[in-house]
N, C-alpha and C positions, 0 to 999 in steps of 0.2 A: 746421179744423186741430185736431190732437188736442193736449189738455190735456198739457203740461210738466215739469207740478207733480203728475200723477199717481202718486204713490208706489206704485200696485201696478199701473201700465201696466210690462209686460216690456220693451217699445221704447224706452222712456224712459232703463234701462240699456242699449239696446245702444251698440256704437261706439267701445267705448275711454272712457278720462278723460281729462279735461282740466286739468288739478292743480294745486293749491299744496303745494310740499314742502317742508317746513319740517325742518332740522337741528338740534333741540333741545339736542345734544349728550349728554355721561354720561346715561343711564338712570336717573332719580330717577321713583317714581310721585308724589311733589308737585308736580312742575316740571310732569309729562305733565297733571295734574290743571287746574292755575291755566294750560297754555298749552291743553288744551282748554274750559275757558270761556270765556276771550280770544277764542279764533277763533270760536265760538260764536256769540258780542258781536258780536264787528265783521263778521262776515258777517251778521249776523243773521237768521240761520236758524230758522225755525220749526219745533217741534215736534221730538221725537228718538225715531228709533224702532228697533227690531231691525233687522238688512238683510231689507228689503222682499222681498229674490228667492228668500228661503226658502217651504219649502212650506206655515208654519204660517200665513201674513200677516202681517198689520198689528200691532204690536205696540209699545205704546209702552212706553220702559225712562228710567228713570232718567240723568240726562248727566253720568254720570261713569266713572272710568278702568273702574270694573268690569264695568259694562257694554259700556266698548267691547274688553276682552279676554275676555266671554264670547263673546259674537256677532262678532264683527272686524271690525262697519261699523254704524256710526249714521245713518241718515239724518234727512235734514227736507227744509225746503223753503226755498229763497234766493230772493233779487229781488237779479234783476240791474243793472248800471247801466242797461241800455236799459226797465228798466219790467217786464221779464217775470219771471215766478217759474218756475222749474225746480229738478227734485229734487237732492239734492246727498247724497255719503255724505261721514264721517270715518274714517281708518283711523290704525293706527299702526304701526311695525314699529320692532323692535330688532337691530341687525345684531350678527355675529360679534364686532364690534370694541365693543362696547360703546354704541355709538351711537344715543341716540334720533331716531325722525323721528314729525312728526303729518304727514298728507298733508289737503287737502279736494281730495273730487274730485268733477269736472261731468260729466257724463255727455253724449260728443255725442249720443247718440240727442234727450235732452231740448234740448238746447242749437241742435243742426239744427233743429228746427219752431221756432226763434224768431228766424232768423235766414238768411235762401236762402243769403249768402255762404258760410255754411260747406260747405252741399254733403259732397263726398266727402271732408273734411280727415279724417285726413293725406295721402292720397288725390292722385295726376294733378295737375294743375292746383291742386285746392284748396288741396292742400297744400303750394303756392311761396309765394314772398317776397308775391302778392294776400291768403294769410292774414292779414299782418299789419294790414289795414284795419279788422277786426273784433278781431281779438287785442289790440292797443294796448290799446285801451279795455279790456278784459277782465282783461289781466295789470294796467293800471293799478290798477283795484279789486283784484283780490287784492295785489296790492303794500299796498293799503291791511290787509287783513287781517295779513298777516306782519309788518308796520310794531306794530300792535296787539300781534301774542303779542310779539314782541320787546320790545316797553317794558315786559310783563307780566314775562315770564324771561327776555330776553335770548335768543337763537337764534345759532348759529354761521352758517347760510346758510338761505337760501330762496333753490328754482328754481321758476319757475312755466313749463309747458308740457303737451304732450301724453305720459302715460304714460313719463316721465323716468327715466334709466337710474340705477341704485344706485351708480354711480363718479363721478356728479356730488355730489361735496360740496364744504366747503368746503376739506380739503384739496387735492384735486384743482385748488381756483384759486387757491394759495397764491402760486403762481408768477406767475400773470395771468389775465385771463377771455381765450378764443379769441377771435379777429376775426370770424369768424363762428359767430353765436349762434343755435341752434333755439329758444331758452327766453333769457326774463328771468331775471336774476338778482339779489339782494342780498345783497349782505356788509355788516356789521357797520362802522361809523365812529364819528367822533366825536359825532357826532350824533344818530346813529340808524342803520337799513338806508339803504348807499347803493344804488340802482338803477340799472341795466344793460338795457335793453328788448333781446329779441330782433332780431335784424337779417335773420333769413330764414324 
C-alpha cells in the first residue's frame, strides 16, 4: 500500500476533502492566529509546510496567519484515531459577510488507502447512510479538535463532513439542525460545543 502521510504523493490529494469547518465569526487576525494553533494542538499535526501541490515542493514555513494567507494551505501530517497518519492541509476563507472560517481538511485520496470502507465516498453505495460506520469515529475526533479551538476563542459553529457547502453556518440553524443530516454539527452551549453526529 502506498504511504498516506506522503506529502508530495499527488494521489494523496486527490478525491475531495473531508473537513472540519469551523465559524470563527467577525474577522480578527488574533482570534484566526490563537484558533490556528488550537487546531494545530489537538489535532496534532506534524510539521507545517507550503501546499505541497505546487510546483516548487516541499517547503517548510512558519505556523502562523501569514503564512497561511500567503500560500492558502498549510499542510502536515495527522494520526488518526484508527492508528494511521495521513496528510492533512489548513485553509481559511473570509466570506462577503464578514465572516471567519478555519477549515482542516483530509484528503480522501490519503484517507481511502487507510481504510477499504471508504471506497468511492461520496460516491454510489459508498456514499449512503454505510458511510457512517467509519465517519462516527472520524467526525467523533474532529469533534474533539473544534471542541479545543472553541475553548481557545469560542466559535459560532463547526460542521464536519465532505467538502461542505458555504450556506451551512450557524445562522442558517438558528432555526433548528434538519432531520436529516449529511454532516455533524456543533453549536455553542452552555458548556461547551454541543454535538449532532450526521444521520446519512
Amino acid at each position: 500500500m502506498r504511504d498516506p502521510a506522503r506529502l508530495d504523493d499527488p494521489e494523496n490529494w486527490s478525491g475531495g476533502f473531508y473537513e472540519l469547518d469551523i465559524e470563527l465569526g467577525r474577522a480578527d487576525p488574533v482570534r484566526l492566529q490563537a484558533a490556528l494553533m488550537a487546531l494545530w494542538a489537538a489535532a496534532g499535526i506534524d510539521g507545517c509546510y507550503a501546499d505541497p501541490r505546487m510546483a516548487n515542493g516541499l517547503t517548510a514555513v512558519p505556523l502562523n496567519v501569514s503564512s497561511l494567507e500567503e500560500h492558502g494551505l498549510l499542510a502536515g501530517i495527522v494520526t488518526l484515531p484508527s492508528g494511521h497518519r495521513v496528510v492533512c492541509a489548513c485553509t481559511s476563507v473570509e466570506f462577503d459577510d464578514g465572516q471567519q472560517w478555519l477549515t482542516l481538511n483530509l484528503p480522501l485520496g490519503a484517507l481511502a488507502r487507510t481504510d477499504r470502507r471508504i471506497g468511492a465516498f461520496p460516491f454510489g453505495e459508498d456514499g449512503g447512510p454505510v458511510s457512517l460506520r467509519w465517519r462516527h469515529q472520524l467526525d467523533a475526533w474532529l469533534g474533539t479538535v473544534a471542541d479545543a479551538v472553541h475553548a481557545e476563542v469560542g466559535v459560532a459553529c463547526a460542521v464536519i463532513g465532505f467538502e461542505i457547502d458555504a450556506g451551512k453556518d450557524a445562522a442558517s440553524f438558528a432555526a433548528g439542525l434538519p432531520e436529516e443530516r449529511w454532516e455533524a454539527i456543533a453549536l455553542p452551549g452552555p458548556g461547551g460545543l454541543v454535538h449532532t453526529p450526521a444521520n446519512r
